[in-house]
C-alpha positions in Angstrom: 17.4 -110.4 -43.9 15.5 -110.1 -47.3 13.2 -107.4 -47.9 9.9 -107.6 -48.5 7.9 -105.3 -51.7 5.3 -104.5 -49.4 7.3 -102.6 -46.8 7.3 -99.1 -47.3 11.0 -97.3 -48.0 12.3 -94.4 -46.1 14.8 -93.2 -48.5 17.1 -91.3 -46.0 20.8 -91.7 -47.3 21.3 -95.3 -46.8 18.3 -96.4 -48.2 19.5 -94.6 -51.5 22.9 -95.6 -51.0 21.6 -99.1 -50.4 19.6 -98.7 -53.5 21.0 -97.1 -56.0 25.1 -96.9 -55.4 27.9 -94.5 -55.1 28.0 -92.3 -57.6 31.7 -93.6 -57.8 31.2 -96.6 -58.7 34.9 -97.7 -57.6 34.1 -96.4 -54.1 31.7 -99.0 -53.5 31.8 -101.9 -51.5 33.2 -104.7 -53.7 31.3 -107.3 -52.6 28.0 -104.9 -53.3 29.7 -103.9 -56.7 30.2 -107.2 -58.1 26.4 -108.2 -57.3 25.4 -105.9 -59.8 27.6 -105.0 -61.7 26.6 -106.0 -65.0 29.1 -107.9 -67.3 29.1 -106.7 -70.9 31.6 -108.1 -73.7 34.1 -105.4 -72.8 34.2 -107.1 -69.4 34.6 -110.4 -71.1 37.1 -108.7 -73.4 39.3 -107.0 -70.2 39.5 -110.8 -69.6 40.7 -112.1 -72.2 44.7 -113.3 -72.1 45.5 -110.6 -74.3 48.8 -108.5 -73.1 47.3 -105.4 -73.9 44.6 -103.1 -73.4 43.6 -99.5 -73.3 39.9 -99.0 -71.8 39.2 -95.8 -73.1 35.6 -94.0 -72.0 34.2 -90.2 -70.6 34.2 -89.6 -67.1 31.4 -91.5 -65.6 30.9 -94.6 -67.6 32.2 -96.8 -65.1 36.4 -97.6 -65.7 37.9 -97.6 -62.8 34.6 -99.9 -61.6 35.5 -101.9 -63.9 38.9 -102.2 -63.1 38.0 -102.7 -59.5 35.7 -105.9 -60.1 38.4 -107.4 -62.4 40.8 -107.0 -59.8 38.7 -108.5 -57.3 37.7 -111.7 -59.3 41.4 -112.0 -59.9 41.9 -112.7 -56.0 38.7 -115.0 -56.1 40.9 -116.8 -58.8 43.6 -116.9 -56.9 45.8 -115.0 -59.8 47.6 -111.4 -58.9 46.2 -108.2 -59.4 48.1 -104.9 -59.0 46.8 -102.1 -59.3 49.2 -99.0 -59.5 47.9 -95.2 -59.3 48.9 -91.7 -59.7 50.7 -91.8 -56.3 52.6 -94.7 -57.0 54.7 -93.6 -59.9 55.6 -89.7 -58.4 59.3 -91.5 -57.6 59.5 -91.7 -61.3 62.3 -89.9 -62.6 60.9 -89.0 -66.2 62.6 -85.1 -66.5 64.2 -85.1 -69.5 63.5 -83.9 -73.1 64.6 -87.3 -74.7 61.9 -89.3 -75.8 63.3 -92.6 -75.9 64.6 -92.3 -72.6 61.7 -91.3 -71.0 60.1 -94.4 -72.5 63.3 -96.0 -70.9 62.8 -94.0 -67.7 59.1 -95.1 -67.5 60.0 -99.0 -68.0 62.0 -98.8 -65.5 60.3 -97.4 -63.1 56.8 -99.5 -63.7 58.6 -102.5 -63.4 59.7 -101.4 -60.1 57.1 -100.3 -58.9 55.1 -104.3 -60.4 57.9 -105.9 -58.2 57.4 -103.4 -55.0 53.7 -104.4 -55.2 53.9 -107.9 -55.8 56.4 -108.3 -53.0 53.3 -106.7 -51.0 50.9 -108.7 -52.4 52.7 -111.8 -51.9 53.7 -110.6 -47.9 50.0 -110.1 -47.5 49.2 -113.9 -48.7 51.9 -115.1 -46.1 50.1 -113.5 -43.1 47.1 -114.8 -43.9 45.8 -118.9 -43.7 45.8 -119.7 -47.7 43.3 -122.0 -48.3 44.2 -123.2 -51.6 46.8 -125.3 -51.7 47.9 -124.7 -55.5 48.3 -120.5 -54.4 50.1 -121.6 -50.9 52.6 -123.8 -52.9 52.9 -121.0 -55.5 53.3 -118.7 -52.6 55.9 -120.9 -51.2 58.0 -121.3 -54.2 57.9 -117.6 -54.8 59.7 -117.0 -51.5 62.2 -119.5 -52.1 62.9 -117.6 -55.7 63.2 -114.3 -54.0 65.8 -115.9 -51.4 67.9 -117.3 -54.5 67.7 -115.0 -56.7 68.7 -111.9 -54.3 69.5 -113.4 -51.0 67.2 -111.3 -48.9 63.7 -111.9 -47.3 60.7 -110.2 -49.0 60.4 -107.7 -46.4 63.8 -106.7 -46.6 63.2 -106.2 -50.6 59.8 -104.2 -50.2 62.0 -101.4 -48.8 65.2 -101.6 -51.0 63.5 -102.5 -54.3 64.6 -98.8 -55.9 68.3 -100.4 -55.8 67.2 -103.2 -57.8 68.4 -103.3 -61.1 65.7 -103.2 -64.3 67.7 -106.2 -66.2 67.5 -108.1 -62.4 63.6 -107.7 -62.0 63.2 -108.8 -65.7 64.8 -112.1 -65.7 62.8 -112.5 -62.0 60.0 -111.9 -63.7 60.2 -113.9 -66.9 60.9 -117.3 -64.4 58.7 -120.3 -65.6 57.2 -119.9 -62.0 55.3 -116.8 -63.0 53.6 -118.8 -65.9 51.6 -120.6 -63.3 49.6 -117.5 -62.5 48.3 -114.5 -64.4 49.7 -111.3 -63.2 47.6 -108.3 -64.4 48.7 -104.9 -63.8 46.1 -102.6 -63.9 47.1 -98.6 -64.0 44.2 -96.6 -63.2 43.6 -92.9 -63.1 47.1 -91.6 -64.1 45.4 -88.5 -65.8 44.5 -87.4 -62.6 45.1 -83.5 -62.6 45.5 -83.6 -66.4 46.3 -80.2 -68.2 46.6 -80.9 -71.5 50.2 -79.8 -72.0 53.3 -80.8 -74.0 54.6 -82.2 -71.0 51.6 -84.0 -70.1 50.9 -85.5 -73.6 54.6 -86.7 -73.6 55.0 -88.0 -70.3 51.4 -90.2 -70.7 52.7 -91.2 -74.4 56.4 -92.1 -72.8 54.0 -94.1 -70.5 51.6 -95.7 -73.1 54.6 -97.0 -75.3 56.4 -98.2 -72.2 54.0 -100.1 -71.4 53.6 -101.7 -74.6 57.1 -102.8 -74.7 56.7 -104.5 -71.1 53.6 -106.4 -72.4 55.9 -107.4 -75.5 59.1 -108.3 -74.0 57.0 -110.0 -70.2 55.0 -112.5 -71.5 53.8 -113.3 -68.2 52.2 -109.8 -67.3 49.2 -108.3 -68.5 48.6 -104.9 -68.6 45.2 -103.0 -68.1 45.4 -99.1 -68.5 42.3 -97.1 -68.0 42.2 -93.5 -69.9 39.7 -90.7 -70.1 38.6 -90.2 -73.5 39.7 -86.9 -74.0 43.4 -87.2 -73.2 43.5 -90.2 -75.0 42.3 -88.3 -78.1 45.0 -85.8 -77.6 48.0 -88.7 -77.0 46.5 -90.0 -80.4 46.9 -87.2 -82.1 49.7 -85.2 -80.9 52.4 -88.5 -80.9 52.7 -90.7 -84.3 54.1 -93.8 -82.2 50.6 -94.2 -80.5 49.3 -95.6 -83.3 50.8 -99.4 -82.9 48.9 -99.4 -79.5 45.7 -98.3 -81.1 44.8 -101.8 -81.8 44.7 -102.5 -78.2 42.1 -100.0 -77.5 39.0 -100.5 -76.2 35.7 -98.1 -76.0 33.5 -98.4 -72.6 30.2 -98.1 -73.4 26.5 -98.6 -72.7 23.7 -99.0 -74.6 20.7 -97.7 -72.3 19.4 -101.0 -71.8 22.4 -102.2 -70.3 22.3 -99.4 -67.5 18.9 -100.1 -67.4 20.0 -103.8 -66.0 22.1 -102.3 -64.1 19.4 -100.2 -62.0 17.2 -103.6 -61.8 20.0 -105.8 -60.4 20.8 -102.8 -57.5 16.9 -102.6 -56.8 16.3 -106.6 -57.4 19.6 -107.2 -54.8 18.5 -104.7 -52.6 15.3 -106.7 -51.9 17.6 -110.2 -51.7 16.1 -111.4 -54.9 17.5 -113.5 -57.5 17.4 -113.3 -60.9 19.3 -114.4 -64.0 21.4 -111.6 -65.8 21.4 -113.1 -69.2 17.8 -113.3 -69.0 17.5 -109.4 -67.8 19.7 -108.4 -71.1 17.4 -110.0 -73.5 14.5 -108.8 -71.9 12.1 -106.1 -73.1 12.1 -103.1 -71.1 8.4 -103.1 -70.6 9.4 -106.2 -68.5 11.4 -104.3 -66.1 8.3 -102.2 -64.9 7.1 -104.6 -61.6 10.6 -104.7 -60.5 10.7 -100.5 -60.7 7.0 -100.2 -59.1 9.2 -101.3 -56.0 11.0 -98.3 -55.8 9.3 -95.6 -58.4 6.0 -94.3 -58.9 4.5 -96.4 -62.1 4.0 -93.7 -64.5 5.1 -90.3 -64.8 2.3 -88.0 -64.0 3.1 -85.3 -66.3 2.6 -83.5 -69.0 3.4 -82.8 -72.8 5.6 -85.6 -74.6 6.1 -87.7 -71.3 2.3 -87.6 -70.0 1.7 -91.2 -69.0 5.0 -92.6 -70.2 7.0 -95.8 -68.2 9.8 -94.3 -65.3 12.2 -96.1 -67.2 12.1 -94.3 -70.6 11.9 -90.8 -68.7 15.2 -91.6 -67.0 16.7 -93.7 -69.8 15.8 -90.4 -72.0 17.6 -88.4 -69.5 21.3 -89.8 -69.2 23.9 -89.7 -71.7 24.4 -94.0 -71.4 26.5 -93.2 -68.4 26.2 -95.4 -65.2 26.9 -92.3 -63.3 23.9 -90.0 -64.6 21.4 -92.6 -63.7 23.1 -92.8 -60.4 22.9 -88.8 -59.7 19.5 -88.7 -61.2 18.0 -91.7 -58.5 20.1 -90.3 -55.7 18.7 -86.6 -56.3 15.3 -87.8 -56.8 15.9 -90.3 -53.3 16.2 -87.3 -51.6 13.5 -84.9 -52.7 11.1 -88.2 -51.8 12.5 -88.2 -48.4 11.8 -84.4 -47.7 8.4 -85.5 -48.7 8.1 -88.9 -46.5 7.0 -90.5 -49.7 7.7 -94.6 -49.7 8.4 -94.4 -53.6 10.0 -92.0 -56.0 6.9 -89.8 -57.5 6.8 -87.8 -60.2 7.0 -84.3 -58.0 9.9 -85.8 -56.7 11.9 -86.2 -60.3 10.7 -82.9 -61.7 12.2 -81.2 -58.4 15.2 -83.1 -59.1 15.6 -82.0 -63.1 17.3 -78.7 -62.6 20.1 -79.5 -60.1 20.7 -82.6 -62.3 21.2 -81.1 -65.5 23.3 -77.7 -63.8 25.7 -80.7 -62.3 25.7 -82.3 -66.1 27.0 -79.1 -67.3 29.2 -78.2 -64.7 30.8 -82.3 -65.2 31.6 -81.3 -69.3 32.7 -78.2 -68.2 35.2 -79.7 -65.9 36.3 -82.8 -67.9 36.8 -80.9 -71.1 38.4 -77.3 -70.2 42.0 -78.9 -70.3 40.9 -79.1 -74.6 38.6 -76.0 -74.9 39.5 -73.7 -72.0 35.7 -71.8 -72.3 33.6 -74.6 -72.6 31.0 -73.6 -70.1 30.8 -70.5 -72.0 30.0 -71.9 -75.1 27.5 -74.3 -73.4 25.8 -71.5 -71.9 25.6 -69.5 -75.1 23.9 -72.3 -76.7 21.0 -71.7 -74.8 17.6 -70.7 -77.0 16.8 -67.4 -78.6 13.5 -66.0 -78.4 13.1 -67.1 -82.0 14.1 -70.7 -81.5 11.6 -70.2 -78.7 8.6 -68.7 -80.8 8.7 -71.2 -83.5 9.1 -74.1 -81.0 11.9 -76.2 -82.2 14.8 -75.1 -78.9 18.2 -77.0 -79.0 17.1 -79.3 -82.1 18.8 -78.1 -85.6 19.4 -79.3 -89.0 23.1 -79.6 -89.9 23.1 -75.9 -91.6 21.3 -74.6 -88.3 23.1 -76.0 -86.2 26.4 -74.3 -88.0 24.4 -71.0 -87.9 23.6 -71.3 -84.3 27.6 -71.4 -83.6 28.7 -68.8 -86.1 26.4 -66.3 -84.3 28.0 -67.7 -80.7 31.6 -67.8 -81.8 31.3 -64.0 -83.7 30.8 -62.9 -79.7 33.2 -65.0 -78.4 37.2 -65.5 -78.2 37.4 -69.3 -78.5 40.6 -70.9 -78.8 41.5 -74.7 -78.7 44.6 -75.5 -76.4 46.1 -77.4 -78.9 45.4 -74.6 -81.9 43.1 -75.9 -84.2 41.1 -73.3 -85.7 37.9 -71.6 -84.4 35.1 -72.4 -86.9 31.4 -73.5 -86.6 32.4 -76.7 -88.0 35.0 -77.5 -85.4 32.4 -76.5 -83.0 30.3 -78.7 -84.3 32.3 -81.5 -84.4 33.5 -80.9 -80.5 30.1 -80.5 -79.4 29.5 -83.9 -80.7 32.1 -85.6 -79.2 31.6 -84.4 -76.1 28.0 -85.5 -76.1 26.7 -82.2 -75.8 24.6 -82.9 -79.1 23.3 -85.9 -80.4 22.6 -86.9 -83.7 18.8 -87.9 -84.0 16.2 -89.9 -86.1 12.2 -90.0 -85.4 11.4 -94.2 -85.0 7.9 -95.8 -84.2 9.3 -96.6 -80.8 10.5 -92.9 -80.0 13.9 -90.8 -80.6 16.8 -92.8 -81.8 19.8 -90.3 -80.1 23.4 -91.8 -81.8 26.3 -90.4 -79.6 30.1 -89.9 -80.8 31.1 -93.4 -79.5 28.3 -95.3 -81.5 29.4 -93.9 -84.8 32.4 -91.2 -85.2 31.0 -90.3 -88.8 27.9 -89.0 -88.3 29.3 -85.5 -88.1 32.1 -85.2 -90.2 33.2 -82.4 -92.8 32.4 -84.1 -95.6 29.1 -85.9 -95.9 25.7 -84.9 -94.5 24.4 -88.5 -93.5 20.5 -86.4 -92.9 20.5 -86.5 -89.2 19.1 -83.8 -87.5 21.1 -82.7 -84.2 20.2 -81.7 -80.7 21.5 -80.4 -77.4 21.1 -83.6 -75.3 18.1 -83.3 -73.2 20.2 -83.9 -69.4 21.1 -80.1 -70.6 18.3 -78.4 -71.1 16.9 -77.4 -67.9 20.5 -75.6 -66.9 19.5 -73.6 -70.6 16.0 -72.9 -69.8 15.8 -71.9 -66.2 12.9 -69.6 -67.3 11.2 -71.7 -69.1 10.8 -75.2 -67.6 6.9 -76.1 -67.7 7.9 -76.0 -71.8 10.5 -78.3 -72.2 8.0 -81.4 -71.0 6.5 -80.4 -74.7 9.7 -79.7 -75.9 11.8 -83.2 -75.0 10.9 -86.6 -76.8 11.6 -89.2 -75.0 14.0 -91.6 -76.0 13.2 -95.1 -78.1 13.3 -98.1 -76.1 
């Protein structure tokens, strides 16, 4: 039954649910997912009828979402997905110190595993009415292939598959029958519990350049791997033979306006509207604002450099272009209105929300980086403000020779260490707080602060060349820093440009 604007919200948790989405994106219903999910060229990209490709992106932005709308659309096409995850590939034998036959090992075993989960896929399809008559044929002739080829009923194979020979499952595959559908093997989350070890670099690099080889020698498979940015990094650089599948790598990421669509096609869908997403991506943010009004107070009725400003820039100043921030922000924010039986998201209600937002922000890098730079929190934490930084009133924003100041004085108290040895200095520092988003690079613009993160431009920090940014800890951080001094940081924050 479609909403109407005039009926006044409760937001108890499935209102925000409703509203705003799981925070895991992937744990969503699919059918809620793909309304709006928001297709960006990557999407078009993960596609494509290329073999190969790496989607590479920080916790958060949205890969394994991703992954599950592709695989769901493949169905709708009536093509094969399969989708193969940490547990699926523990029957792997890959203990041994040979390279090359781990790479062996791993071929093996994924192509087992691709034939154990079609088999399923295809056993599924029988006990259900197919309605297409091109799939049920397909389906049809598949069975009849298994039968020939080795003389036992699917069911029978789904359990003895392991016996199976590697060179057997190849030629299976490589039948002209399997060139009348795309088959797309997506591996998702296989740096689950990653420590940054030799082992685990070797094993997920044995794994990388397997698959690479099955998307060269299996012309009818595609393969889709998602990776967290930071173990990709250290596959990169720890193994020379990663760099033939660098060309098949690509970066998920969002510009703020894009998550900004996002948030209008969960509220606009949530009220059974319909809208045009083309239209919403070339649209002015300003335009967004009656479709917000539904759900947040119009203006943020505060103080300093955000008195008066639009909801949208205060959140979109607030995330670090990561579906999932906007997600935690909403839902935190949700909540606090519901304590206070308000029928939008006020202003009180955000502020409330600031501080357990930007402890969890902290606590996320903390976790996702540790495996690289064992004390991260600490250094986080020890980037907080001095009382001088304080008392001229410039907190967490530095020029480049500040900014290496600021971690000479944080490291001379410290025992840092990088897991994989590179030196200690304030540079490294630098460059690590960068890429982890921790610290933006930023300009002053007419429309606001221009904040350029590692993914935009890799360069901006670099050893060599001072390109005349100015840097500063990003503001989702600052009120875990500044726990004393909150009612500041209103006059301390820019917002960001639209």
């Amino acid at each position: 039954m479609e909403k109407t604007i005039q009926e006044d919200l409760s937001f108890n948790e499935e209102t925000i649910r409703s509203i705003f989405g799981h925070e895991a994106a992937e744990d969503e219903d699919i059918e809620r997912l793909k309304r709006y999910y928001v297709k960006t060229e990557i999407f078009n990209s993960m596609r494509s009828s290329i073999p190969l490709y790496l989607l590479v992106g920080h916790k958060g932005v949205g890969k394994s979402a991703l992954i599950k709308v592709l695989s769901s659309e493949d169905k709708d096409e009536c093509n094969i997905p399969i989708i193969i995850q940490p547990d699926d590939v523990l029957n792997i034998n890959i203990d041994t110190n040979n390279f090359l036959q781990r790479i062996r090992d791993w071929k093996e075993g994924l192509s087992k595993i691709i034939f154990k989960e079609l088999l399923y896929s295809v056993n599924e399809l029988v006990k259900t009415k197919i309605e297409n008559e091109k799939m049920k044929k397909w389906v049809d002739n598949l069975l009849t292939l298994t039968n020939s080829v080795f003389g036992r009923k699917i069911s029978e194979l789904q359990n003895s598959y392991l016996d199976l020979s590697h060179s057997e499952i190849t030629a299976f595959f490589k039948n002209s029958l399997f060139e009348e559908k795309i088959v797309t093997v997506y591996l998702d989350d296989l740096d689950r519990g990653w420590k940054n070890s030799k082992t685990d670099i070797e094993n997920l690099s044995a794994m990388l350049n397997a698959v690479r080889d099955l998307s060269r020698d299996t012309s009818n498979l595609r393969f889709r791997v998602g990776l967290r940015s930071d173990v990709y990094y250290a596959i990169r650089t720890s193994d020379e033979t990663t760099d033939k599948i660098d060309g098949s790598v690509l970066w998920l990421k969002w510009t703020n306006h894009e998550i900004l669509v996002m948030l209008i096609k969960r509220i606009e869908t949530y009220f059974g509207n319909t809208f045009d997403e083309k239209v919403l991506l070339k649209s002015n943010q300003n335009e967004f604002q009656p479709i917000l009004n539904k759900v947040f107070e119009d203006r943020f009725n505060g103080k300093g450099h955000w008195e008066n400003a639009p909801m949208y820039r205060v959140l979109m100043s607030l995330i670090r272009k990561r579906p999932r921030d906007l997600v935690k922000l909403c839902t935190l924010a949700g909540r606090n209105a519901y304590m206070q039986e308000h029928s939008k998201i006020m202003t009180s209600d955000l502020e409330k929300s600031f501080s357990n937002y930007s402890n969890d922000r902290l606590t996320d890098t903390g976790n996702e980086y540790q495996s690289e730079f064992p004390m991260v929190k600490e250094l986080l934490l020890k980037m907080k403000p001095s009382q001088k930084e304080l008392a001229i009133g410039k907190p967490c924003r530095f020029t480049r020779a500040e900014l290496l100041k600021k971690l000479d004085e944080v490291s001379s108290m410290s025992h840092f260490y990088f897991v994989d040895g590179k030196s200690v200095t304030s540079s490294t520092l630098s460059a690590f707080l960068y890429k982890i988003n921790f610290i933006t690079a930023r300009k002053q613009t007419q429309q606001g602060i221009k904040r350029i993160y590692y993914d935009e431009n890799q360069y901006i920090y670099n050893d060599f060349t001072d390109f005349g940014f100015d840097y500063e800890i990003h503001p989702a951080f600052r009120w875990a820093l500044q726990p004393a001094n909150i009612s500041s940081l209103f006059q301390q924050i820019e917002l960001s440009e639209e």
